[in-house]
MDAnalysis code that builds the backbone (N, CA, C; Angstrom):
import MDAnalysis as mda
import numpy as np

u = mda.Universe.empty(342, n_residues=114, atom_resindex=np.repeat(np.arange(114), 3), trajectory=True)
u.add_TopologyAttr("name", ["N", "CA", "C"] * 114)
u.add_TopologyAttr("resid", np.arange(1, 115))
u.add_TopologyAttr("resname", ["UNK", "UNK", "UNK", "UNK", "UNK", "UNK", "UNK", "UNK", "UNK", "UNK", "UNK", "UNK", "UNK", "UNK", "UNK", "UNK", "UNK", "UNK", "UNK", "UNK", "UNK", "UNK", "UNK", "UNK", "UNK", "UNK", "UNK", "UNK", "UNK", "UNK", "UNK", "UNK", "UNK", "UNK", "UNK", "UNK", "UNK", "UNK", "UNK", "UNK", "UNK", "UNK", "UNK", "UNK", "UNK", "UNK", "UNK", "UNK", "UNK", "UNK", "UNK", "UNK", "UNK", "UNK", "UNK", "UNK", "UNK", "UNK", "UNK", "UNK", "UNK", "UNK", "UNK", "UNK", "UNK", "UNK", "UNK", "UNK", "UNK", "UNK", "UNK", "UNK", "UNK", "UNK", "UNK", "UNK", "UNK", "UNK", "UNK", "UNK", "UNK", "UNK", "UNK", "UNK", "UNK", "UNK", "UNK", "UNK", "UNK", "UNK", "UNK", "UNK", "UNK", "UNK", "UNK", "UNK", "UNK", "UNK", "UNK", "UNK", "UNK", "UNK", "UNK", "UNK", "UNK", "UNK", "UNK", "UNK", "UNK", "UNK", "UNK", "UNK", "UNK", "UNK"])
u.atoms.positions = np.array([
    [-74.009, 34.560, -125.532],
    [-75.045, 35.102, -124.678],
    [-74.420, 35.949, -123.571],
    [-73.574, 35.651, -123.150],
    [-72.816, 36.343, -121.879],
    [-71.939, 37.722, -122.249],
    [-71.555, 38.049, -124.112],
    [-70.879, 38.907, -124.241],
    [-72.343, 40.067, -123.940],
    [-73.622, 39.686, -125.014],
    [-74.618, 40.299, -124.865],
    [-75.535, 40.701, -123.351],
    [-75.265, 39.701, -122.632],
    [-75.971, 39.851, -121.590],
    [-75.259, 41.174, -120.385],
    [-73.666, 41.369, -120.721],
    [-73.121, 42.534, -120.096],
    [-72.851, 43.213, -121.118],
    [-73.433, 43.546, -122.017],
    [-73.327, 44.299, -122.970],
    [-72.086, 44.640, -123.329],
    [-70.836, 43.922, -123.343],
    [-69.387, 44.037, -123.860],
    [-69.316, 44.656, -125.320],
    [-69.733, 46.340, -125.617],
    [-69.777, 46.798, -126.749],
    [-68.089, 46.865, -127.031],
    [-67.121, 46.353, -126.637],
    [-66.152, 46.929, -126.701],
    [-65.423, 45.082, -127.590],
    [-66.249, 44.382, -127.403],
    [-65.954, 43.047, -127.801],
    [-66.323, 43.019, -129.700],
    [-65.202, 42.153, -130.322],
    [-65.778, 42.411, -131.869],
    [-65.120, 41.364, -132.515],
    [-66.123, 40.266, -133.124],
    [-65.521, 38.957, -133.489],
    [-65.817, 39.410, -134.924],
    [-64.746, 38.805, -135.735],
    [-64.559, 38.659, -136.542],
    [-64.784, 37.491, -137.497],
    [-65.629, 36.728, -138.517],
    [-65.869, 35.441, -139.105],
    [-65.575, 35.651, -140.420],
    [-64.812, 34.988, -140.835],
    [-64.232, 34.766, -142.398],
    [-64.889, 33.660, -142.670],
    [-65.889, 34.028, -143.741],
    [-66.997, 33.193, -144.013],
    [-66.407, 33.011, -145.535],
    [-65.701, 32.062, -145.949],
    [-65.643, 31.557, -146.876],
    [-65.993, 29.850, -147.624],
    [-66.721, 29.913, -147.082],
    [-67.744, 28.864, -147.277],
    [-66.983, 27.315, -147.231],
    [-65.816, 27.203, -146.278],
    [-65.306, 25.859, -146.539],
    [-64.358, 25.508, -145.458],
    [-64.977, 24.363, -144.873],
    [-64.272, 23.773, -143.747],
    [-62.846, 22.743, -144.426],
    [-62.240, 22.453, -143.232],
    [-61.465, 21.332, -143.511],
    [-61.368, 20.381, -144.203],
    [-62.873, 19.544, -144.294],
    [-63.177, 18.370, -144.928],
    [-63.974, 18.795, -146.254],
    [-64.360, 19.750, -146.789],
    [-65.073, 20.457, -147.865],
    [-65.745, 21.579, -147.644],
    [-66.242, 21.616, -148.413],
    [-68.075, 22.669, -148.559],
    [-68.494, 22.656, -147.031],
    [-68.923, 24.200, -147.048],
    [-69.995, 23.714, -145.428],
    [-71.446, 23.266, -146.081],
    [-71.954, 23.238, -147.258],
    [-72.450, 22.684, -147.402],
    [-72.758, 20.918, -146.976],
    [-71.567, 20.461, -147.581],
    [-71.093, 19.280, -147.689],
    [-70.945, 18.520, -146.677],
    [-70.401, 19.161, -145.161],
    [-70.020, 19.321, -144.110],
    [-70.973, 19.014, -143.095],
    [-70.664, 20.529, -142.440],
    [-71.659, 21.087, -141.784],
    [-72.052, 22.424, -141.761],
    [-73.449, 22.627, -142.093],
    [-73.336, 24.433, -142.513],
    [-73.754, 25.012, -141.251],
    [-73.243, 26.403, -141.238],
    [-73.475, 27.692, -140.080],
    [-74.490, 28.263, -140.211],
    [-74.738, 28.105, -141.252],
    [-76.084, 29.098, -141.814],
    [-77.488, 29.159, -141.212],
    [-77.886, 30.447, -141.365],
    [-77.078, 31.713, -141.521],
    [-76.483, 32.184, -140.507],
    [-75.327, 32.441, -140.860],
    [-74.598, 33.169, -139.690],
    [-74.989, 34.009, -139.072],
    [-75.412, 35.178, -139.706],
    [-75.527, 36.705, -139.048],
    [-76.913, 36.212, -138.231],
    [-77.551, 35.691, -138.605],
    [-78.759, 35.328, -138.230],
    [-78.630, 35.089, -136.791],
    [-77.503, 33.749, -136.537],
    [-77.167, 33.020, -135.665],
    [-76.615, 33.660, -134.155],
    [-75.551, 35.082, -134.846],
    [-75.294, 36.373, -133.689],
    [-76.447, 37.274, -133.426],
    [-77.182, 37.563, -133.761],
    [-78.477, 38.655, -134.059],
    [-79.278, 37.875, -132.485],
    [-79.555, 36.150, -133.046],
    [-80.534, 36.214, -131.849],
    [-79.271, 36.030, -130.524],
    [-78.532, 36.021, -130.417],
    [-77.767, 36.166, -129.316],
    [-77.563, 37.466, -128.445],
    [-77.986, 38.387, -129.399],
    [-77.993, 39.991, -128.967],
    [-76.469, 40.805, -129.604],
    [-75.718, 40.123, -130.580],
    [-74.911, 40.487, -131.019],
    [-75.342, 41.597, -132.448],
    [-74.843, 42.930, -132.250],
    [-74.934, 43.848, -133.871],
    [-73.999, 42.924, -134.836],
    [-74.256, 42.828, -136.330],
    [-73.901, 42.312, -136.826],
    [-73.769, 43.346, -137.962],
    [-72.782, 43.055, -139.011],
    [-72.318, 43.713, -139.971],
    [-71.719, 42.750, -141.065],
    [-72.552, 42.564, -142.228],
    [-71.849, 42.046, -143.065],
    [-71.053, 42.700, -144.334],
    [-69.723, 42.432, -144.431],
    [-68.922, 42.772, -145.869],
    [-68.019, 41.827, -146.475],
    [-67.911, 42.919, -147.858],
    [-67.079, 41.752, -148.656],
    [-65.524, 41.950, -148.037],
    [-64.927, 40.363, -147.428],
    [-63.685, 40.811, -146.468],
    [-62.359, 40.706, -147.882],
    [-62.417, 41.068, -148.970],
    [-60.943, 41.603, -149.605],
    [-61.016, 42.984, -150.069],
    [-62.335, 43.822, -149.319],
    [-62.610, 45.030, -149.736],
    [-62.242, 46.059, -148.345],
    [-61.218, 46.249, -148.356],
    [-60.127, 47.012, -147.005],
    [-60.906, 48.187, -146.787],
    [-61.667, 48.626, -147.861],
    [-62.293, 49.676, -147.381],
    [-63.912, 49.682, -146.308],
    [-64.324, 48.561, -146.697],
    [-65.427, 47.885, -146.356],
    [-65.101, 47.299, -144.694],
    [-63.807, 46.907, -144.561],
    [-63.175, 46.345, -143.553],
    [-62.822, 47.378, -142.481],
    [-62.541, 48.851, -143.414],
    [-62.503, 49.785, -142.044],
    [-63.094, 50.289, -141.051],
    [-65.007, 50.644, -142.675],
    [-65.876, 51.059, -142.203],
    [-66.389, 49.824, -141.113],
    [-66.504, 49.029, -141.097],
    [-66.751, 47.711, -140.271],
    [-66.386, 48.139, -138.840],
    [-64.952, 48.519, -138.748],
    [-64.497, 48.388, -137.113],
    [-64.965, 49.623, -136.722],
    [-64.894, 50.718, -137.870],
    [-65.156, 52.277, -137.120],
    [-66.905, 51.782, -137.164],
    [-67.811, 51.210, -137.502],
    [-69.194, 51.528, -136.927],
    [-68.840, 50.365, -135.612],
    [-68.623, 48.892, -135.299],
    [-68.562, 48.316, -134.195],
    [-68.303, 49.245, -133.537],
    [-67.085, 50.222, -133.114],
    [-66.933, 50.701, -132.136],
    [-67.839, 52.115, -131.909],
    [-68.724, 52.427, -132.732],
    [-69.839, 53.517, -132.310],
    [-70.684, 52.720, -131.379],
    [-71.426, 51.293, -131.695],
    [-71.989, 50.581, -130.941],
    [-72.184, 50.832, -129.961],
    [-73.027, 50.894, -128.796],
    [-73.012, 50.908, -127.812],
    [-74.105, 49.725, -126.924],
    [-73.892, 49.241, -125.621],
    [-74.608, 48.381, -125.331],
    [-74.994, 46.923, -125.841],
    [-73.676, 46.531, -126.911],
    [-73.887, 45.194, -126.933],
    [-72.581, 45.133, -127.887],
    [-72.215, 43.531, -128.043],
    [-70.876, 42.996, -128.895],
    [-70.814, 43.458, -130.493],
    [-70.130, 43.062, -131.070],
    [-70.507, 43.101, -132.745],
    [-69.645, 42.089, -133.295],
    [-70.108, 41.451, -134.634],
    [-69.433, 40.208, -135.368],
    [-69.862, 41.002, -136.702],
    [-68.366, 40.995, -137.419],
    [-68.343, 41.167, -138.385],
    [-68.484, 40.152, -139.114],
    [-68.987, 39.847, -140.440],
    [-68.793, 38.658, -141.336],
    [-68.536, 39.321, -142.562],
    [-67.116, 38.545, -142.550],
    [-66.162, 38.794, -143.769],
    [-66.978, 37.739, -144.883],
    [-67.152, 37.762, -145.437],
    [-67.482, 36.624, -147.244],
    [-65.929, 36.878, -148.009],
    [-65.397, 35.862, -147.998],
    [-63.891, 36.011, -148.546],
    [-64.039, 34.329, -149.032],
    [-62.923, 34.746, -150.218],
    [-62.444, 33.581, -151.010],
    [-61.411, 32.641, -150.713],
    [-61.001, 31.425, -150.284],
    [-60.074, 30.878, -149.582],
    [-58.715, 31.124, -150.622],
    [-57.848, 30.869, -150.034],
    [-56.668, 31.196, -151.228],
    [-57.112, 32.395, -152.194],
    [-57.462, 33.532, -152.193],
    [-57.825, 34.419, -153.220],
    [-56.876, 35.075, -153.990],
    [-56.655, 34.841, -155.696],
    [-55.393, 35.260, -156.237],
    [-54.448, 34.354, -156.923],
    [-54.115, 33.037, -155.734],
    [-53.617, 31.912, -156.195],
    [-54.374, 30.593, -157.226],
    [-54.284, 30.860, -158.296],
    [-54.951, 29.918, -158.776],
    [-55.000, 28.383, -158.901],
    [-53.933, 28.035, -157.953],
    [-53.937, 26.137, -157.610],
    [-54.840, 26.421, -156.099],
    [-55.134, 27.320, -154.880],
    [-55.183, 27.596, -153.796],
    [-56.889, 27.819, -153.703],
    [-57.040, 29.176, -154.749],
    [-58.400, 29.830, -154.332],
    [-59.615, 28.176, -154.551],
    [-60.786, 28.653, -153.776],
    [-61.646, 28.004, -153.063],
    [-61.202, 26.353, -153.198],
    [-60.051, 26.234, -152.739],
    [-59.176, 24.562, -152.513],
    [-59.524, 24.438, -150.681],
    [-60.503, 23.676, -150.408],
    [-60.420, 22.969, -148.760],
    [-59.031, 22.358, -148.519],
    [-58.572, 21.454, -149.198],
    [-57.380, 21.180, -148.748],
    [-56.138, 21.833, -149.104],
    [-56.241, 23.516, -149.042],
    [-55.038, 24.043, -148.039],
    [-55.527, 24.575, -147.212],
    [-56.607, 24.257, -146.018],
    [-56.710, 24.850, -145.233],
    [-55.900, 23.822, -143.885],
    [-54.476, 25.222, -143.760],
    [-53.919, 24.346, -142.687],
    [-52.886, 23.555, -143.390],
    [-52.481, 23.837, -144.295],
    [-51.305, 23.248, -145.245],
    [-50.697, 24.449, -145.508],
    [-49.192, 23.854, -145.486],
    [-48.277, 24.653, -146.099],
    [-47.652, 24.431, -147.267],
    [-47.561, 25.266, -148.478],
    [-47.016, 25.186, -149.820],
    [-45.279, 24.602, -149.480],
    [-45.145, 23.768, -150.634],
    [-44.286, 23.857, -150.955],
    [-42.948, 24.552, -151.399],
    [-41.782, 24.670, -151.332],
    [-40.963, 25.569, -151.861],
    [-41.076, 25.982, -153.586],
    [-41.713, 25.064, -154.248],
    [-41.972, 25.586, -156.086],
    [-43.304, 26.327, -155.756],
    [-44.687, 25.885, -154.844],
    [-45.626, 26.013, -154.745],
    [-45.678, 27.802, -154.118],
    [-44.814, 28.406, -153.219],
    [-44.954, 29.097, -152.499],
    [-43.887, 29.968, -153.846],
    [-43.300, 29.787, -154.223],
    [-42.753, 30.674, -155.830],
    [-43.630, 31.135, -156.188],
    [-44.765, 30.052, -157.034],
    [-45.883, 30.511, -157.854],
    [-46.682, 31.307, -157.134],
    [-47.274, 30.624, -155.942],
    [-47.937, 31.671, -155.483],
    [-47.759, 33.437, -155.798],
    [-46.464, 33.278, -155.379],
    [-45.884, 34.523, -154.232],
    [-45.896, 35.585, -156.519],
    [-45.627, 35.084, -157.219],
    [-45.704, 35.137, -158.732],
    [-46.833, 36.042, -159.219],
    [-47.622, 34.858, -158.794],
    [-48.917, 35.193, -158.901],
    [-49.560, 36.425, -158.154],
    [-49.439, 36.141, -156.905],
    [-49.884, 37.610, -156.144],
    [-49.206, 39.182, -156.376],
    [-47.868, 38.945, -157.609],
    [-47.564, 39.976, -157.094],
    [-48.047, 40.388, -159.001],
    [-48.589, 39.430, -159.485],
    [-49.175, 40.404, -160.821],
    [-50.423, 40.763, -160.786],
    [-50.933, 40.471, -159.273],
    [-52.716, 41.427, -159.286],
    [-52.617, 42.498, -158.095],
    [-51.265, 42.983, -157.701],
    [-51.181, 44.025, -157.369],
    [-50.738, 44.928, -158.283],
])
């Protein structure tokens, strides 16, 4: 309320909405939903994209900063671990670190979907 209320257009949060807390599902959990919804009545512009689409991610910051007269929150929709197939949508690595065989495969893996 306070970024909106001085209109801090120069302010720009970022949410990686990949649907999964610590302990599971935000379903499961506790859900946010809907997010954008949730900045909107605060007086925040909101912008949603898909966040592994860099191009989507640019246009994002270049319209926040046309904004004028109030904050902006982007919401990324991204896949947790995306690429790694022991990792992607796994809650428990959030906040874990791979192993030395684990961080091989990974690193394996990511570099045959570039």
């Amino acid at each position: 309320m306070t970024a909106s209320h001085y209109k801090l257009d120069n302010l720009c949060v970022i949410v990686d909405n990949n649907n999964l807390q610590i302990d599971g599902s935000v379903d499961n959990v506790m859900s946010p939903y809907p997010i954008d919804e949730k900045f909107k009545s605060f007086g925040f512009n909101v912008i949603n994209i898909d966040g592994h689409d860099i191009e989507q991610i640019i246009k994002a910051f270049d319209l926040a900063k046309s904004v004028k007269g109030k904050p902006t929150a982007i919401i990324a929709k991204t896949i947790k671990g995306k690429g790694v197939s022991f990792m992607e949508n796994q809650a428990g690595w959030h906040g874990k670190a791979p192993n030395e065989e684990e961080y091989k495969k990974a690193i394996k893996e990511l570099k045959k979907t570039n």
